[in-house]
DSSP file (Angstrom, degrees, kcal/mol; ACC not computed):
  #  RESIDUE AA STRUCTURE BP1 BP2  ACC     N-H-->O    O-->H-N    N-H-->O    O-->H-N    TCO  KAPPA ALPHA  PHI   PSI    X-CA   Y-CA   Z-CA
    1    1 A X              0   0    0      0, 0.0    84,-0.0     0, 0.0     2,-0.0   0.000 360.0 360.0 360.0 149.1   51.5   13.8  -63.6
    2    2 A X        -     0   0    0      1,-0.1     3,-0.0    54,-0.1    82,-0.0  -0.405 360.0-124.5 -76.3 163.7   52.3   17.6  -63.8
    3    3 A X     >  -     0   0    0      1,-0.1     4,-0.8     4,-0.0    -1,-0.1  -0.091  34.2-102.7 -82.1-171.7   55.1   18.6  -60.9
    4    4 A X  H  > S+     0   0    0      2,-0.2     4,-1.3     1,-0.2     5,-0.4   0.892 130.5  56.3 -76.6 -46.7   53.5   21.9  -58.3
    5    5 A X  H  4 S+     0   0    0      1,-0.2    -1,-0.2     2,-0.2     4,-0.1   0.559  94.2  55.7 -69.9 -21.1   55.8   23.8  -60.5
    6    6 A X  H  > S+     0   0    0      2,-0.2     4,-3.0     3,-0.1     5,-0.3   0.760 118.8  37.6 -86.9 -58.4   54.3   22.7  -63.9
    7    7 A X  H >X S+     0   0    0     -4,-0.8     3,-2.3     1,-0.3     4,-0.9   0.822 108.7  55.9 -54.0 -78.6   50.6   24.3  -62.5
    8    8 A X  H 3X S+     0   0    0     -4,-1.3     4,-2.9     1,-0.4     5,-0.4   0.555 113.1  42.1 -74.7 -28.3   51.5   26.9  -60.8
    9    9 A X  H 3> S+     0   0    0     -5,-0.4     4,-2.4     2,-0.2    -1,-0.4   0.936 114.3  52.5 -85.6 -26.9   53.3   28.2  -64.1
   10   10 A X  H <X S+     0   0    0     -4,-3.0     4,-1.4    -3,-2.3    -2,-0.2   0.888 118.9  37.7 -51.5 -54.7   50.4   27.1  -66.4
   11   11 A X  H  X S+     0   0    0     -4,-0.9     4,-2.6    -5,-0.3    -2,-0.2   0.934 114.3  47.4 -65.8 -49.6   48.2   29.1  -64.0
   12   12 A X  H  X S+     0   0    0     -4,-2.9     4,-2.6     1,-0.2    -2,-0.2   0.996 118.1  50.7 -65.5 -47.0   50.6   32.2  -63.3
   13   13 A X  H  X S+     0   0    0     -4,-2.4     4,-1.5    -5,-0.4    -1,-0.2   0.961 116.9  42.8 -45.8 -55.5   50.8   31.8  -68.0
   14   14 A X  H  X S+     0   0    0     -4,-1.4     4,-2.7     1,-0.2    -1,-0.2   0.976 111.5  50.0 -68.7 -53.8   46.8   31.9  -67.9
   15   15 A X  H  X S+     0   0    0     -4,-2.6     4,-0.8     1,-0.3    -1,-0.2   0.905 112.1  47.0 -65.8 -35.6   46.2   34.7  -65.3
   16   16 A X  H  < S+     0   0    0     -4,-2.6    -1,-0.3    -5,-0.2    -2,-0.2   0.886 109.9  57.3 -76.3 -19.5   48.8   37.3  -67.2
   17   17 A X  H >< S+     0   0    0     -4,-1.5     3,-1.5     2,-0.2    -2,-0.2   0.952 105.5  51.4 -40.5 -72.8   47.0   36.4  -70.8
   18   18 A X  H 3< S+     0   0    0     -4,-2.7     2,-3.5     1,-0.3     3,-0.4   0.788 118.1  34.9 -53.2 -98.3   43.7   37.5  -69.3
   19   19 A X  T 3< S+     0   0    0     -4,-0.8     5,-0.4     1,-0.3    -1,-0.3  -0.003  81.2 117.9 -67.9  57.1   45.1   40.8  -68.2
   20   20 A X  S <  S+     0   0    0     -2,-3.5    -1,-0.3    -3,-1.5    -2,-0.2   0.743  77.8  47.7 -76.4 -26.2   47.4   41.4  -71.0
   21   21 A X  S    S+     0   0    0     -3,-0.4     2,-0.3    -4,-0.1    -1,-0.2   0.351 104.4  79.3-116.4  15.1   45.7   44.5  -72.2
   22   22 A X  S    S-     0   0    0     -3,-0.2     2,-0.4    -4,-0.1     3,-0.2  -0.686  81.3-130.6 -77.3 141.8   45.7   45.8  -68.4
   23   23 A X        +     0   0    0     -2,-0.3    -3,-0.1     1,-0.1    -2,-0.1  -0.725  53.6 138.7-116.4  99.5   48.6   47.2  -67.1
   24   24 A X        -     0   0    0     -2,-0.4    -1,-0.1    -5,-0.4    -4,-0.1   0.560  68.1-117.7 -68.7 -57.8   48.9   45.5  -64.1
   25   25 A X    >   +     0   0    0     -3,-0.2     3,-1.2    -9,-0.1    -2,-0.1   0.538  64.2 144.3  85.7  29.6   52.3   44.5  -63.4
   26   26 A X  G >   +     0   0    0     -7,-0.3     3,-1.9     1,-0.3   -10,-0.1   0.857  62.1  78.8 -50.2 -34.1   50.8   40.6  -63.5
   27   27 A X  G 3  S+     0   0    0      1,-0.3    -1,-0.3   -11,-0.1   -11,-0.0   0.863  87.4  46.8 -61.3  -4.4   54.2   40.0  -64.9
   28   28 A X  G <  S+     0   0    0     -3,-1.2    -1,-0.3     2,-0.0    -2,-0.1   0.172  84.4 142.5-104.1  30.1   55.9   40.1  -61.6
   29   29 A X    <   +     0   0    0     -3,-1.9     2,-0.3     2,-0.0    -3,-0.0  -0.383  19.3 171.1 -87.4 130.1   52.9   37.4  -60.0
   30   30 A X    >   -     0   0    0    -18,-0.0     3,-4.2     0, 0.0    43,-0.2  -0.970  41.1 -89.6-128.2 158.8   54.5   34.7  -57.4
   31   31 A X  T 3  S+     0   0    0      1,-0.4    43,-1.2    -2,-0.3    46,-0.2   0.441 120.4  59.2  31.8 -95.3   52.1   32.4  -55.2
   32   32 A X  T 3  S+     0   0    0     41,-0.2    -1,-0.4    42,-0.1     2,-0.1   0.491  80.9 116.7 -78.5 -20.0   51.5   33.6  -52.7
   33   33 A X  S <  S-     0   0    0     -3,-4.2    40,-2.2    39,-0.1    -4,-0.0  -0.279  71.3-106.4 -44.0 110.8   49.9   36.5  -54.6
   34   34 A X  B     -A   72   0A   0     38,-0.2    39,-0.4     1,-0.1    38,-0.2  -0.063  24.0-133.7 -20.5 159.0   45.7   37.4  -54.2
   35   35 A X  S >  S+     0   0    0     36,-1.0     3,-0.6    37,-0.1     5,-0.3   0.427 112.4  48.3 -50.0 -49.0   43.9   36.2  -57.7
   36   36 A X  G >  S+     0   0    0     35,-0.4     3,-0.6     1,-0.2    -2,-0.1   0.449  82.6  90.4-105.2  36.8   42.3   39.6  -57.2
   37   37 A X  G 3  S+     0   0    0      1,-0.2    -1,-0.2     2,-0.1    -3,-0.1   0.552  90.0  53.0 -92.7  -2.3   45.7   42.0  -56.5
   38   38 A X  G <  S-     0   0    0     -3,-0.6    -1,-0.2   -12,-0.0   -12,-0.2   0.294 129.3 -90.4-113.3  28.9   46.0   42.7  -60.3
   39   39 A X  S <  S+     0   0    0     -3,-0.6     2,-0.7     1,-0.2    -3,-0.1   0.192  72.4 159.3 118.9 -19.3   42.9   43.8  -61.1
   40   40 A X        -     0   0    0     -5,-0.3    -1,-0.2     4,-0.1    -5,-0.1  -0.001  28.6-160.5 -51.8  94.6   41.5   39.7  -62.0
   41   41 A X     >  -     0   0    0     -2,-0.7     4,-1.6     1,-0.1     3,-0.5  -0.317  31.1 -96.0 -67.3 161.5   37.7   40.3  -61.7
   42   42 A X  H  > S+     0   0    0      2,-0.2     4,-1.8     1,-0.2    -1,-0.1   0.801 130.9  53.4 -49.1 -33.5   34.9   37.1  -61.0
   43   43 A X  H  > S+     0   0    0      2,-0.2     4,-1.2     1,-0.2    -1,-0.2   0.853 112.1  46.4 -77.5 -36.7   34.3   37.1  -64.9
   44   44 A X  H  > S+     0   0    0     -3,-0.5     4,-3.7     2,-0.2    -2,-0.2   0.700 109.9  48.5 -18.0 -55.7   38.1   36.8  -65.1
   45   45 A X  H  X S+     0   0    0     -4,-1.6     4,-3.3     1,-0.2    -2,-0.2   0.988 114.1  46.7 -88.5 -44.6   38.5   34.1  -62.6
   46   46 A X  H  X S+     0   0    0     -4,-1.8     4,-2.6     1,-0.3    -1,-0.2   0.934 111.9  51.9 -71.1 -51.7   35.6   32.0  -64.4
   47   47 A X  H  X S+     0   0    0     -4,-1.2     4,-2.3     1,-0.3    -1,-0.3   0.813 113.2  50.4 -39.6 -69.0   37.4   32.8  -67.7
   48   48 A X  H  X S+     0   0    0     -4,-3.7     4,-2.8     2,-0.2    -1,-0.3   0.936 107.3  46.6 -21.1 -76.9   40.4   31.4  -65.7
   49   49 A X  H  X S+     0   0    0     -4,-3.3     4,-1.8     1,-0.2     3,-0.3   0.871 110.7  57.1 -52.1 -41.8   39.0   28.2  -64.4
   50   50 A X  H  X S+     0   0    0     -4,-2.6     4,-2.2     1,-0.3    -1,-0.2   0.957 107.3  42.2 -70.1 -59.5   37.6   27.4  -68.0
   51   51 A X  H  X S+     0   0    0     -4,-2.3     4,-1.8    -5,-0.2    -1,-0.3   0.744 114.2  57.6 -66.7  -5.1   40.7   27.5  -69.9
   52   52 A X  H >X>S+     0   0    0     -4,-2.8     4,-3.7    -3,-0.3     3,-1.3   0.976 110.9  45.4 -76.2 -48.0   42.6   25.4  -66.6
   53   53 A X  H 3<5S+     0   0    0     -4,-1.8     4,-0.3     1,-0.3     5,-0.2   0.652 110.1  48.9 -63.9 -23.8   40.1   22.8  -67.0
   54   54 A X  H 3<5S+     0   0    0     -4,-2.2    -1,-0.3    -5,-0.1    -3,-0.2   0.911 120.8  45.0 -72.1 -33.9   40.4   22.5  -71.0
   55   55 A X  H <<5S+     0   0    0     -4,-1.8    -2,-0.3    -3,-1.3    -3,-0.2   0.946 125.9  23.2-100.0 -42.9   44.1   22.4  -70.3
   56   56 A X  T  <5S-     0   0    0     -4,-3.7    -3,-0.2     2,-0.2    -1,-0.2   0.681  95.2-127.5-107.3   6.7   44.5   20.0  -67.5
   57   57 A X  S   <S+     0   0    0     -5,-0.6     2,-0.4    -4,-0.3    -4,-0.2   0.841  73.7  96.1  86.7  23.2   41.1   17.9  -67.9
   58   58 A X        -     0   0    0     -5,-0.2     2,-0.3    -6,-0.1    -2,-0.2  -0.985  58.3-152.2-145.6 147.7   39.9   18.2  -64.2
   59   59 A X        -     0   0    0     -2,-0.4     3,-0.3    -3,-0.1     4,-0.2  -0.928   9.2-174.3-106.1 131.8   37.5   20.5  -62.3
   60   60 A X  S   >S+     0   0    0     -2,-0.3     5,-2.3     1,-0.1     4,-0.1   0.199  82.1  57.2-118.9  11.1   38.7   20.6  -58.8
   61   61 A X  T   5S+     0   0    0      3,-0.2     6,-0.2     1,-0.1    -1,-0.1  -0.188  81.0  84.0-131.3  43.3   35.6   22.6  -57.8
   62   62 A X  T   5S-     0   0    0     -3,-0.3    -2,-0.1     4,-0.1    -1,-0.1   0.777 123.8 -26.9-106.3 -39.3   33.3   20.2  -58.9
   63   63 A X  T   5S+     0   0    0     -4,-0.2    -2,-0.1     3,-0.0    -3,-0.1   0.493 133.6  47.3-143.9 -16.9   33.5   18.1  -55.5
   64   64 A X  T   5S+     0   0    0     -5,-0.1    -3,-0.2    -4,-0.1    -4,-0.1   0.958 105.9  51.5 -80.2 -80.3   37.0   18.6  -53.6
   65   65 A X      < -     0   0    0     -5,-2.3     2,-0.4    14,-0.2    -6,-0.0   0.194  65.6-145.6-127.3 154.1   37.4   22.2  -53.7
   66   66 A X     >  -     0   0    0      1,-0.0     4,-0.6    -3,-0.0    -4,-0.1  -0.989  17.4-145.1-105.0 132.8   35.2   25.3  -52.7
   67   67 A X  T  4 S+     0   0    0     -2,-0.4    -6,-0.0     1,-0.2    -1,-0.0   0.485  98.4  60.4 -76.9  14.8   36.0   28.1  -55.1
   68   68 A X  T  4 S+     0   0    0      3,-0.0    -1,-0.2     1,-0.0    -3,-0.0   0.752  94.7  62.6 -96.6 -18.6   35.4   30.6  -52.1
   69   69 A X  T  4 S+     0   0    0      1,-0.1    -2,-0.2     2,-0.0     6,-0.1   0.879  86.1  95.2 -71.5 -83.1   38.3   29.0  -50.1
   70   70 A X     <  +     0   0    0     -4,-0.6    -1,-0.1     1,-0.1   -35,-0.1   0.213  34.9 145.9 -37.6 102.2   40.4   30.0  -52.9
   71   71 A X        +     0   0    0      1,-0.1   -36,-1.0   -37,-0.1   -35,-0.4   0.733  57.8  40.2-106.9 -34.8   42.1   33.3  -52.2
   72   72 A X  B  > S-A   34   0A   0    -38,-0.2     4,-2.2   -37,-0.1   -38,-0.2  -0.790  75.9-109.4-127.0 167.1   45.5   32.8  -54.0
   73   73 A X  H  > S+     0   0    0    -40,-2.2     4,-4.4   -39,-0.4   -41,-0.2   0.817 117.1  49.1 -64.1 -30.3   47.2   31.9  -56.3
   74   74 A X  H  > S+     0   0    0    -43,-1.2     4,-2.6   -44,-0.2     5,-0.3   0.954 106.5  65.1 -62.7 -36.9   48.9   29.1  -54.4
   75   75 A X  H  > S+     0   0    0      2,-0.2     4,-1.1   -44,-0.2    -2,-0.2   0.922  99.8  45.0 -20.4 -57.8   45.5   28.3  -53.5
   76   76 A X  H >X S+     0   0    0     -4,-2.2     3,-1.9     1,-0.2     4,-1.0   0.964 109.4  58.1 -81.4 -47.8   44.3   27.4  -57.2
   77   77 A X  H 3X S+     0   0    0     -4,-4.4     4,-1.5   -46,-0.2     3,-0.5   0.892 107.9  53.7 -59.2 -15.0   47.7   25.3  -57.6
   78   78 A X  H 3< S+     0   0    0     -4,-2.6     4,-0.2     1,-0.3    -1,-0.2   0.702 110.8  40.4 -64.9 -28.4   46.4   23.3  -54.5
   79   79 A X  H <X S+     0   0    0     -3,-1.9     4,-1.0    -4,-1.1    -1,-0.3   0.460 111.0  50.4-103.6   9.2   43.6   22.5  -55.6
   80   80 A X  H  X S+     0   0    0     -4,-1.0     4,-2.6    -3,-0.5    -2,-0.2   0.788 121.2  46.7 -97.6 -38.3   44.3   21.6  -59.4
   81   81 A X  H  X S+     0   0    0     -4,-1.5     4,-1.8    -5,-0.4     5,-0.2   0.872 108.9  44.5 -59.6 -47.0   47.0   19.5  -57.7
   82   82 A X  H >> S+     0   0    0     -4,-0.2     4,-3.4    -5,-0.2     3,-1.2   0.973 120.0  51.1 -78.7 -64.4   45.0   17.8  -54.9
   83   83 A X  H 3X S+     0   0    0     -4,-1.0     4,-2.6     1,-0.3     5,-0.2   0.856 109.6  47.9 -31.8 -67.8   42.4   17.4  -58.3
   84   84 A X  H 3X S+     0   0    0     -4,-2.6     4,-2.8     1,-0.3     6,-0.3   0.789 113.3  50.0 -49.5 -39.9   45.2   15.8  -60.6
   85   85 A X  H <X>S+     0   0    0     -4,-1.8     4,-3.0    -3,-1.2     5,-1.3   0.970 108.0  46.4 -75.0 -34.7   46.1   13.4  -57.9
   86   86 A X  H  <5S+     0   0    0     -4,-3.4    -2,-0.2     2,-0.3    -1,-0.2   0.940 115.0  50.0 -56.4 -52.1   42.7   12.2  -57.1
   87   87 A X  H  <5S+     0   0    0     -4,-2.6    -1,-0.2     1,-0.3    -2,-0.2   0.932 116.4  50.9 -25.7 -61.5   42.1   11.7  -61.4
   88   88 A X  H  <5S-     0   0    0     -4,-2.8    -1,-0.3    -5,-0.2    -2,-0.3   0.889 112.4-128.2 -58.5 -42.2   45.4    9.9  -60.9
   89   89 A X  T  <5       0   0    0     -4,-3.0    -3,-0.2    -5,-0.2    -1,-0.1   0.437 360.0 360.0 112.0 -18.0   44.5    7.8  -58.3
   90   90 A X      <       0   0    0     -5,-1.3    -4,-0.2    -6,-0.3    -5,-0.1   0.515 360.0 360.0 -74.2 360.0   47.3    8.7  -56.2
């Protein structure tokens, strides 16, 4: 199973792709950081969710998660995490 540290960089990797052609200053993103404080719009965030779920095989907002609870970026590692474990069994 991936560590918190494994998501959270997969996600922080996803979110500066999207807004590569923004200049943003995503490159500097930790945590605790909004989803929308570089500019990441709702078309964005779905954009988002779809390539986490081709990469880590789970939707965590299919039955665990509300995506409207999710304001940050530790947020989405919480819930991909909380997801991974449930898949897992753990």
């Amino acid at each position: 199973m991936l560590t918190t540290e494994q998501i959270q960089a997969l996600i922080e990797q996803e979110i500066r792709a999207l807004l590569l052609d923004a200049d943003t200053g995503a490159e500097q993103l930790t945590i605790d950081d909004e989803l929308f404080k570089f500019g990441l719009n709702s078309l964005m965030l779905a954009q988002l969710l779809i390539q986490l779920e081709a990469e880590l095989g789970v939707d965590p907002f299919a039955e665990q998660v509300s995506i409207t609870d999710v304001r940050s970026i530790r947020d989405l590692v919480d819930a991909y995490e909380q997801a991974l474990r449930t898949t897992a069994g753990v």
